[in-house]
LOMI-779956 format. One record per atom (N, C-alpha, C, O): residue in three letters; atom name; x, y, z. Coordinates in steps of 0.1 Angstrom, whole numbers. Atoms other than C-alpha are relative to their C-alpha. Example, Ala and Ser with C-alpha at 12.3 -4.5 7.8 and 13.67 -1.06 7.14 Angstrom:
+------+------+-------+-------+-------+
| code | site |    xx |    yy |    zz |
+------+------+-------+-------+-------+
|  Ala |    N |     9 |   -12 |     0 |
|  Ala |   CA |   123 |   -45 |    78 |
|  Ala |    C |     9 |    12 |     0 |
|  Ala |    O |    19 |    12 |     7 |
|  Ser |    N |    -9 |   -11 |     0 |
|  Ser |   CA |   137 |   -11 |    71 |
|  Ser |    C |    -8 |    11 |     8 |
|  Ser |    O |    -3 |    22 |     9 |
+------+------+-------+-------+-------+
//
This chain:
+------+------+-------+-------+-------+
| code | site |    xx |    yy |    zz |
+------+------+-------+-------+-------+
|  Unk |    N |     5 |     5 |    13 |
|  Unk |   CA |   162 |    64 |  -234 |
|  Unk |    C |   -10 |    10 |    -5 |
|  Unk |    O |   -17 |    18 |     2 |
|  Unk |    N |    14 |   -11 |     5 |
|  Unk |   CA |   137 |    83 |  -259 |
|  Unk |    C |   -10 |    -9 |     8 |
|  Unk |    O |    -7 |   -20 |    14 |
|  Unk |    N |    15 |     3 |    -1 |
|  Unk |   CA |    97 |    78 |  -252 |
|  Unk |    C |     4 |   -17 |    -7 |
|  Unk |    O |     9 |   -20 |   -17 |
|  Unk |    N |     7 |     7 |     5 |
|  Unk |   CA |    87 |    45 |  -251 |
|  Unk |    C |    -5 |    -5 |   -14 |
|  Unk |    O |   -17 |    -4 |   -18 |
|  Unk |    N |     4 |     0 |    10 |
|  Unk |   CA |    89 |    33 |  -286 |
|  Unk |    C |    13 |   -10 |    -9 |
|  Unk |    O |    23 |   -15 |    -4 |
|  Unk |    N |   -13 |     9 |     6 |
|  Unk |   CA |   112 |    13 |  -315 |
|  Unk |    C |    12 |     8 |     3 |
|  Unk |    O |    14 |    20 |     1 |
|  Unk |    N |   -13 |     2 |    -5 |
|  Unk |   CA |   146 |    10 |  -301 |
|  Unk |    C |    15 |    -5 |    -8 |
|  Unk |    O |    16 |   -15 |    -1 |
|  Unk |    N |   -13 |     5 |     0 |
|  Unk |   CA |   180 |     0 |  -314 |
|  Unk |    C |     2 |   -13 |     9 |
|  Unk |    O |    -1 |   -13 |    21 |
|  Unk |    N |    -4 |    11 |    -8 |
|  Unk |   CA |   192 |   -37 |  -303 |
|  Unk |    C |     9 |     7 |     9 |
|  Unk |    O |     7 |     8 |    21 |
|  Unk |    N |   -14 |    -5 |    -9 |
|  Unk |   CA |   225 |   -20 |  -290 |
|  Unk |    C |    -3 |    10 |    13 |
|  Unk |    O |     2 |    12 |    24 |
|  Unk |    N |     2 |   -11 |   -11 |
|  Unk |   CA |   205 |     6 |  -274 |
|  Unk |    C |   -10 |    -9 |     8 |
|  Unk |    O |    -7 |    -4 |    19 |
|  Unk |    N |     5 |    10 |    -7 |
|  Unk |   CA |   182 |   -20 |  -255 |
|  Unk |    C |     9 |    -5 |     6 |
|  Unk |    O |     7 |    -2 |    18 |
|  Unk |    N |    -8 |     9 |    -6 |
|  Unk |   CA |   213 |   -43 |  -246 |
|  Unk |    C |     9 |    14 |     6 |
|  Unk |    O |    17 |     9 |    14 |
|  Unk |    N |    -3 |   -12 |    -7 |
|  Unk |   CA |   227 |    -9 |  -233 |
|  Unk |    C |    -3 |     2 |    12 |
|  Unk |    O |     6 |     2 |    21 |
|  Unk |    N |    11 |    -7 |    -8 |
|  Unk |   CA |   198 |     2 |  -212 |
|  Unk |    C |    -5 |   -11 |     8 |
|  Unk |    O |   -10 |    -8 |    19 |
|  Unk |    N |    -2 |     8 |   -11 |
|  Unk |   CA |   195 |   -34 |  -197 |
|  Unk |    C |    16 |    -2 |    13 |
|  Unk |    O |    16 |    -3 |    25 |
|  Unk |    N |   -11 |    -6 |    -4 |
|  Unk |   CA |   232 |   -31 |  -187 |
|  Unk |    C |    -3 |     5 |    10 |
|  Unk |    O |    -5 |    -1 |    20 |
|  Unk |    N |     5 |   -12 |    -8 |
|  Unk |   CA |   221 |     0 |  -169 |
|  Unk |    C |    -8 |    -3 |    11 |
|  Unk |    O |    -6 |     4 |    22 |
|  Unk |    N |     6 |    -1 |    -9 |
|  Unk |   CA |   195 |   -17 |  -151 |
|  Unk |    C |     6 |   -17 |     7 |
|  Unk |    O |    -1 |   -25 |    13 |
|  Unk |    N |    -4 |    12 |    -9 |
|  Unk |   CA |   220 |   -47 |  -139 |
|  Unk |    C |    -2 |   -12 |    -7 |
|  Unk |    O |    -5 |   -20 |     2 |
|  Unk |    N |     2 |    11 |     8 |
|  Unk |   CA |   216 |   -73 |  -162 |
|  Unk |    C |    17 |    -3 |    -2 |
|  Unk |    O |    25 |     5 |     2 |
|  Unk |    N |   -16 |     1 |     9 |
|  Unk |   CA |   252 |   -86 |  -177 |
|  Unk |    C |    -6 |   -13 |   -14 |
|  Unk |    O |   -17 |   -20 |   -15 |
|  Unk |    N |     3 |     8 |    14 |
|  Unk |   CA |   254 |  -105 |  -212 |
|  Unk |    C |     3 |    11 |   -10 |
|  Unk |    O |    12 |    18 |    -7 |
|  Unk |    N |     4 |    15 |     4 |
|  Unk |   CA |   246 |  -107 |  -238 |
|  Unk |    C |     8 |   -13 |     3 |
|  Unk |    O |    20 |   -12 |     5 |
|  Unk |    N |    -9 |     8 |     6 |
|  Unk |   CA |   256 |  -143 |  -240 |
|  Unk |    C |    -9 |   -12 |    -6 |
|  Unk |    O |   -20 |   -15 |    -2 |
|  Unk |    N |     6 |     9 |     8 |
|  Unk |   CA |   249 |  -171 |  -263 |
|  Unk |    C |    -9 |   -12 |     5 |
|  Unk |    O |    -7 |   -20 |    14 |
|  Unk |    N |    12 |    13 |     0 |
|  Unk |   CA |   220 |  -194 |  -265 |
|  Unk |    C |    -1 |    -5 |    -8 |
|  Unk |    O |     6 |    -4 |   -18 |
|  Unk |    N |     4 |     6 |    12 |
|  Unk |   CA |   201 |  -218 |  -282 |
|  Unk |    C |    -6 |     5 |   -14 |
|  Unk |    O |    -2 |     0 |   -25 |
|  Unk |    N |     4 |    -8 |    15 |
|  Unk |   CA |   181 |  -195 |  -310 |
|  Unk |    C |     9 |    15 |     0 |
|  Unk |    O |    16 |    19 |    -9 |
|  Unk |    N |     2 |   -10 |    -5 |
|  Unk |   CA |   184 |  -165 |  -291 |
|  Unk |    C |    13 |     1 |    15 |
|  Unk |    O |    16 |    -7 |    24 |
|  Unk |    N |    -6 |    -7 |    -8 |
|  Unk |   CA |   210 |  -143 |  -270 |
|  Unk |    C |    -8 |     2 |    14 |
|  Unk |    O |   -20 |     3 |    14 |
|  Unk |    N |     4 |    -2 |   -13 |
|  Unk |   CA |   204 |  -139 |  -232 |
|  Unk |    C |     7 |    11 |     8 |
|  Unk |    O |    17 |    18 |     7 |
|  Unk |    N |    -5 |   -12 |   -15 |
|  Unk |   CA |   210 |  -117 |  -202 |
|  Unk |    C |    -5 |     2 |    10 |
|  Unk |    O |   -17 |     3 |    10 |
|  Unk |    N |     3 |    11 |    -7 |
|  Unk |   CA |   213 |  -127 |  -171 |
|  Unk |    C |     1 |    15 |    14 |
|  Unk |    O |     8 |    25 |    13 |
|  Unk |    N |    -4 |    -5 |   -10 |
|  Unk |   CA |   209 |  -110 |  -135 |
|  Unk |    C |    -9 |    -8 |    14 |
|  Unk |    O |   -21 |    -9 |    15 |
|  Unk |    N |    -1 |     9 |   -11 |
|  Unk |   CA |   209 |  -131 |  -104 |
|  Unk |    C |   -11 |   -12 |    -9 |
|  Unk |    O |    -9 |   -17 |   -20 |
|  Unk |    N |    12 |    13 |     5 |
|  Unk |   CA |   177 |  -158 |  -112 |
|  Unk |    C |    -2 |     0 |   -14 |
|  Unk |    O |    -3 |   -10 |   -22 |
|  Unk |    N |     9 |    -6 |    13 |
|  Unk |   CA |   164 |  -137 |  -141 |
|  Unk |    C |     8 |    -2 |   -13 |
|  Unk |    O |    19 |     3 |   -13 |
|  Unk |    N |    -1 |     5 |    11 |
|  Unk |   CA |   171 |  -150 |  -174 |
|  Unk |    C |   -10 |    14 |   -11 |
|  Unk |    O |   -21 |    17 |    -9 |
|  Unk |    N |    12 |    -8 |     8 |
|  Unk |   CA |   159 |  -122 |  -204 |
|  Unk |    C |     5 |    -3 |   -14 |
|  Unk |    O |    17 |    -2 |   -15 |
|  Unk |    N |     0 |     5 |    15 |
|  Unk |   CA |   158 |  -134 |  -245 |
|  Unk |    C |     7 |    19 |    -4 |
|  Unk |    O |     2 |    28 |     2 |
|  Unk |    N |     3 |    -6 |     6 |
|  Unk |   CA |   171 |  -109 |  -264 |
|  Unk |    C |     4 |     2 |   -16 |
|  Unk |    O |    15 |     0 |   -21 |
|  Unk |    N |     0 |     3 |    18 |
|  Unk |   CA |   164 |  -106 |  -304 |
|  Unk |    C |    14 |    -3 |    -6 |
|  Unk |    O |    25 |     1 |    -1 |
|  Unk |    N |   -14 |    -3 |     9 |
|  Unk |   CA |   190 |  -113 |  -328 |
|  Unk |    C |    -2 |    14 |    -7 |
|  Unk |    O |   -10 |    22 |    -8 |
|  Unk |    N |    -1 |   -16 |     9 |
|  Unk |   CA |   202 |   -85 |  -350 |
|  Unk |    C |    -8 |    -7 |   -13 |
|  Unk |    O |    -8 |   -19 |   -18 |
|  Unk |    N |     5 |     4 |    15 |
|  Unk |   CA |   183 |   -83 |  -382 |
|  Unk |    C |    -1 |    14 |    -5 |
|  Unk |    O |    -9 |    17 |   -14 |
|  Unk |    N |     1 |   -12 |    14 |
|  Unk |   CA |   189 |   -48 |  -396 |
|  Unk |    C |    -9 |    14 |     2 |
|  Unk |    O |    -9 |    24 |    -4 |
|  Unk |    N |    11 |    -7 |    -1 |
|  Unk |   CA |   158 |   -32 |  -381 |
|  Unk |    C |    -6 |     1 |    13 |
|  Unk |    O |    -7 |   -11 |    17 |
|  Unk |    N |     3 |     0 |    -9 |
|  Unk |   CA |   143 |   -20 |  -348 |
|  Unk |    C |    -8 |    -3 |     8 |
|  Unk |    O |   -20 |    -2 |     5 |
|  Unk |    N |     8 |     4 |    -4 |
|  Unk |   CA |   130 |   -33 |  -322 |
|  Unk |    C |   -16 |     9 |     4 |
|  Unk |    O |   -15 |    21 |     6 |
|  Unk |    N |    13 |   -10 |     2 |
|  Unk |   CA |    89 |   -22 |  -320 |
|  Unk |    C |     0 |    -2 |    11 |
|  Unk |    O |     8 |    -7 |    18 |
|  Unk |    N |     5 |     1 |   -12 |
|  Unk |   CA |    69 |   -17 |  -295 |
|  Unk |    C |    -6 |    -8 |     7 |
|  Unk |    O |    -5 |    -7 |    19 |
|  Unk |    N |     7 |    16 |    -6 |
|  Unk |   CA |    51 |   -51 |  -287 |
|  Unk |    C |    13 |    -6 |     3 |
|  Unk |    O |    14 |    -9 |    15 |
|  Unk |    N |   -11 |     9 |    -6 |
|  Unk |   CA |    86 |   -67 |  -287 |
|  Unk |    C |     4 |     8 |     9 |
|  Unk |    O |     2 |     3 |    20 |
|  Unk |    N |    -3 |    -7 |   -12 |
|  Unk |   CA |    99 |   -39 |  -264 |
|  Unk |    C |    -9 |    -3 |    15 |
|  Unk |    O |    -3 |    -5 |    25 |
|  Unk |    N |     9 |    -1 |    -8 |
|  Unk |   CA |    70 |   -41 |  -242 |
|  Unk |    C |     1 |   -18 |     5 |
|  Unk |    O |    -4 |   -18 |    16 |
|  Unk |    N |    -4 |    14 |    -1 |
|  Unk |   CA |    77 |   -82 |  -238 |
|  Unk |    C |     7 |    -4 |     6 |
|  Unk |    O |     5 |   -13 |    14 |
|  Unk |    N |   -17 |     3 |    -4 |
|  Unk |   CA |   113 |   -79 |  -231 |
|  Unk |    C |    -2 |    11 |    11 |
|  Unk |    O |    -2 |     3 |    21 |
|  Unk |    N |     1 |    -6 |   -13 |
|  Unk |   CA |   109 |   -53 |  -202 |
|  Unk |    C |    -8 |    -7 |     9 |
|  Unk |    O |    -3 |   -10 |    20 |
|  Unk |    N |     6 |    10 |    -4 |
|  Unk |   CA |    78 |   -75 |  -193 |
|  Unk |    C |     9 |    -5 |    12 |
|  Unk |    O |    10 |    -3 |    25 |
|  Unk |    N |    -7 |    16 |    -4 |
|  Unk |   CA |    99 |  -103 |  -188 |
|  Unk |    C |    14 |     3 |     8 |
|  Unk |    O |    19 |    -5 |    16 |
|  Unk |    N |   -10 |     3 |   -11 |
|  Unk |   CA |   132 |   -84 |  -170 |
|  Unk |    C |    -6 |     9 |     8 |
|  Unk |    O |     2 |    17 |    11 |
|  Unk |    N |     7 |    -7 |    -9 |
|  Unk |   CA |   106 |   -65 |  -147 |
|  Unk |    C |     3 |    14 |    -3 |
|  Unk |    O |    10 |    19 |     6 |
|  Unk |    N |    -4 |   -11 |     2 |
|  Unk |   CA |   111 |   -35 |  -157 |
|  Unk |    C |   -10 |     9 |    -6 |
|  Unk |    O |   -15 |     7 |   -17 |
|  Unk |    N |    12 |    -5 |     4 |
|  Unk |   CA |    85 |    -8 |  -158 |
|  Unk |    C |    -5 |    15 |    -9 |
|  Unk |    O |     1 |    24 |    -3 |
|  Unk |    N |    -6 |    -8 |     7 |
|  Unk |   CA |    82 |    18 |  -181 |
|  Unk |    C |     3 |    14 |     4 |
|  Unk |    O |    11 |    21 |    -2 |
|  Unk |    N |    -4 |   -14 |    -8 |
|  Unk |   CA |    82 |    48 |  -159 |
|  Unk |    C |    20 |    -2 |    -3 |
|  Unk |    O |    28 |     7 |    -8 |
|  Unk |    N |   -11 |    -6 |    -1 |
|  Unk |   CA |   119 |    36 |  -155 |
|  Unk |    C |     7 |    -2 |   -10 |
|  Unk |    O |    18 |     3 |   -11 |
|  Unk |    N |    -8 |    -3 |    12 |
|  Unk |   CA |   127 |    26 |  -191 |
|  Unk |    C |     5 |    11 |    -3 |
|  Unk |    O |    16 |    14 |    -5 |
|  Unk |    N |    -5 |   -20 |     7 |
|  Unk |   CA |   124 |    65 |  -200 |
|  Unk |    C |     6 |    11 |     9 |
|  Unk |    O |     8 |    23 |     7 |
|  Unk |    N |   -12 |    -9 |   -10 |
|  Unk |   CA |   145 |    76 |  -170 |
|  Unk |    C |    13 |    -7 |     1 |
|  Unk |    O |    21 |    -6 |    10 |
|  Unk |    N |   -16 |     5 |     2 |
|  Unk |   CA |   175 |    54 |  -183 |
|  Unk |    C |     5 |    10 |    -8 |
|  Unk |    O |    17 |    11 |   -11 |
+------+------+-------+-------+-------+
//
């Protein structure tokens, strides 16, 4: 992935892929992706990329740290 920064949905749902996740698959508001226990939200599409607060959220939340975001 580039540096730490606004992302592409596709390229996010990519780059979890990568780190073992499967999905997406449908939810109640919001899309998911799942690996063993771990449950992770991820945005709907809306046209425009994801920033850095939501990036930083959604890794948060599938443990994922950023050293190894930017060596996917």
């Amino acid at each position: 992935m580039p540096p730490f920064g606004p992302v592409k949905r596709r390229h996010l749902i990519a780059a979890l892929r990568r780190c073992g996740l499967q999905g997406p698959f449908s939810g109640g508001h919001h899309e998911f992706m799942v690996k063993e226990a771990l449950r992770v939200r991820v945005p709907n599409p809306h046209g425009t990329d994801i920033g850095k607060a939501l990036l930083r959220k959604i890794l948060r939340e599938a443990g994922i740290d950023r050293d190894t975001w930017e060596k996917l």
